[in-house]
C-alpha positions as YAML, in Angstrom:
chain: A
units: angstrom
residues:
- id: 1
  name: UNK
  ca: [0.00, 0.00, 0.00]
- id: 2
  name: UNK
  ca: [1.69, 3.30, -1.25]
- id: 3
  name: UNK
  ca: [2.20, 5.90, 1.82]
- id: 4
  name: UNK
  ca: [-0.32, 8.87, 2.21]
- id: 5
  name: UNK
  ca: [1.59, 12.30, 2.41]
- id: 6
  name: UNK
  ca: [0.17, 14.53, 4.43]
- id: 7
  name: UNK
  ca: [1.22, 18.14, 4.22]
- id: 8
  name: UNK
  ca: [0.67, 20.32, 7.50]
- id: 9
  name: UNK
  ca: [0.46, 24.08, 6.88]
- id: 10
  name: UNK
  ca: [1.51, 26.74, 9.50]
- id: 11
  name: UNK
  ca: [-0.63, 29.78, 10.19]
- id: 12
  name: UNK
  ca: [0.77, 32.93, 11.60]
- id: 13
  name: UNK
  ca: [-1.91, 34.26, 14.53]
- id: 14
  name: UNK
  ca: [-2.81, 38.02, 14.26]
- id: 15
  name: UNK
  ca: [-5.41, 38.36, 15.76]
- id: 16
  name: UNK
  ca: [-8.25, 35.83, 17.90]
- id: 17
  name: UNK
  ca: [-11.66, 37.54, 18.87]
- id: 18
  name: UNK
  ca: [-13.71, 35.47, 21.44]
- id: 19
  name: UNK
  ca: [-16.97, 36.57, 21.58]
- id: 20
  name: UNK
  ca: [-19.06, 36.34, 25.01]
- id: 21
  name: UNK
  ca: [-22.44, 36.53, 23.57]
- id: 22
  name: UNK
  ca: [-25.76, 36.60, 26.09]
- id: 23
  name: UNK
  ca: [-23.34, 36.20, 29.15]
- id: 24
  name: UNK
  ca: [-20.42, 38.18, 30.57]
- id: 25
  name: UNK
  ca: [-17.15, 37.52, 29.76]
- id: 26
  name: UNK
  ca: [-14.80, 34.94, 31.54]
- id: 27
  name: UNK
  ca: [-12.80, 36.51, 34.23]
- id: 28
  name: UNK
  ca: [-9.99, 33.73, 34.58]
- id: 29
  name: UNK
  ca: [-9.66, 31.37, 31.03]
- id: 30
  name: UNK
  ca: [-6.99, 29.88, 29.13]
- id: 31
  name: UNK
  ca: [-6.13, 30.16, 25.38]
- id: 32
  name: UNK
  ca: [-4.08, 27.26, 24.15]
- id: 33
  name: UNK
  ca: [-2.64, 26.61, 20.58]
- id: 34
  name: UNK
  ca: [-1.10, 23.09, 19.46]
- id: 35
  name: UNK
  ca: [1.02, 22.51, 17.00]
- id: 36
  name: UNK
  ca: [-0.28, 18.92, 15.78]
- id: 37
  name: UNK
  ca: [-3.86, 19.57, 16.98]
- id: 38
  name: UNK
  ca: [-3.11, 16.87, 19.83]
- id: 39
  name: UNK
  ca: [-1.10, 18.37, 22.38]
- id: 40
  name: UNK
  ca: [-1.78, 21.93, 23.67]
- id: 41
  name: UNK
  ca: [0.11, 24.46, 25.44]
- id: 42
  name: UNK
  ca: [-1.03, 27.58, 27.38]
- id: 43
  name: UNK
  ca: [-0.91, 30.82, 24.76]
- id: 44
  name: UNK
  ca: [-1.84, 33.30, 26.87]
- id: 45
  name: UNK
  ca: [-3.71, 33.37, 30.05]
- id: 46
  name: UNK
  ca: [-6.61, 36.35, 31.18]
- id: 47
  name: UNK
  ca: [-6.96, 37.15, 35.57]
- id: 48
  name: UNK
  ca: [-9.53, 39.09, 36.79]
- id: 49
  name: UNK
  ca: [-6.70, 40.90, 37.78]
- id: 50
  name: UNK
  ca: [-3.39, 41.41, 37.34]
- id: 51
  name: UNK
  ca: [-2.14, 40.07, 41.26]
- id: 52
  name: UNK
  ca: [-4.48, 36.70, 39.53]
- id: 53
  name: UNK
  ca: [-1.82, 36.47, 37.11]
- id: 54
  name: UNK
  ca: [1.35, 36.12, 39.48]
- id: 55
  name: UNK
  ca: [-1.46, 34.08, 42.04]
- id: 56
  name: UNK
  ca: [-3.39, 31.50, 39.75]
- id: 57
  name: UNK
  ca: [-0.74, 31.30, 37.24]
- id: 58
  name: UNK
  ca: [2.53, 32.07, 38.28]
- id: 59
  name: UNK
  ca: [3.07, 34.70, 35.51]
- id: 60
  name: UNK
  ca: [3.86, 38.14, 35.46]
- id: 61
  name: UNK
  ca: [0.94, 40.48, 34.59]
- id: 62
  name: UNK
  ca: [1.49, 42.51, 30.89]
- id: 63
  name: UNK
  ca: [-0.20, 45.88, 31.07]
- id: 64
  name: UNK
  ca: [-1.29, 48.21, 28.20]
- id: 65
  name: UNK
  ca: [-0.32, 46.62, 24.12]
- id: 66
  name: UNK
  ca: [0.11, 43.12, 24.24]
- id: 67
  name: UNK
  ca: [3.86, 42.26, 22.71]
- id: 68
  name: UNK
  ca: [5.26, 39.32, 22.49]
- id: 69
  name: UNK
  ca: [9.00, 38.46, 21.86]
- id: 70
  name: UNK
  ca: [9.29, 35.20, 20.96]
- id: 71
  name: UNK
  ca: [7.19, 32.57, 19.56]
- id: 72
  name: UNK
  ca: [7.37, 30.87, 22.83]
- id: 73
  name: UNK
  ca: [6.58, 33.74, 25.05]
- id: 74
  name: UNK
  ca: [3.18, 33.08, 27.63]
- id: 75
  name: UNK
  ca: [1.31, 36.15, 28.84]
- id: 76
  name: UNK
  ca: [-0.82, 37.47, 31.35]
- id: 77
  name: UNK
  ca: [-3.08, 40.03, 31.27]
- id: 78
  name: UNK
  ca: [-6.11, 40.95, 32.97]
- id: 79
  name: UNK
  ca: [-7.36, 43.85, 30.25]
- id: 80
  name: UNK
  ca: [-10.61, 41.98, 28.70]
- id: 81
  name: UNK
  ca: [-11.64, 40.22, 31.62]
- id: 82
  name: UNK
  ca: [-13.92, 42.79, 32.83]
- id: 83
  name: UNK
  ca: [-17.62, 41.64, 33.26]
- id: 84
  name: UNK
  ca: [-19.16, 44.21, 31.42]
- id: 85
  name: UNK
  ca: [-20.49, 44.56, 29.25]
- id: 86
  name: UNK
  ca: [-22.65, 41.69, 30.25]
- id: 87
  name: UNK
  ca: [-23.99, 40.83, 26.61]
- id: 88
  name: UNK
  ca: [-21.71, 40.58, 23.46]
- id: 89
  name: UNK
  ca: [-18.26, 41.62, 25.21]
- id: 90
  name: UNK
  ca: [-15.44, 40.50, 23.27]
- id: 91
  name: UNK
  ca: [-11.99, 38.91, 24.27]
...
């Protein structure tokens, strides 16, 4: 049986909107990415605030622009995780 090629694209990430809809937005979450689609890795995490982000995850908080230096690079910030608005507030 002749082998199956698969070829696996990369994506460069500008930008990722999360959307809260009819319910306010999450004050402590997660965004992961993965690589093979199996195996994920923290991204960047959002605190309610930014003493959450040295607290809950052991990461110093990033305040105003978001910047990252390296494609390795995990930050903190607690900008969009504000409950309001309580309808439609985006991430």
């Amino acid at each position: 049986m002749p082998l199956k090629i698969v070829k696996q694209r990369v994506y460069q990430i500008e930008y990722v909107i999360v959307k809260a809809a009819n319910s306010p937005r999450p004050a402590a979450w997660i965004l992961e990415k993965s690589i093979d689609g199996e195996n994920f890795q923290p991204w960047q995490y959002y605190a309610p605030s930014d003493e959450e982000c040295w607290t809950r995850y052991s990461v110093p908080p990033v305040t105003g622009k978001l910047v990252y230096i390296g494609d390795d690079d995990v930050i903190c910030t607690s900008v969009s995780s504000r409950q309001t608005p309580m309808e439609n507030g985006e991430v």
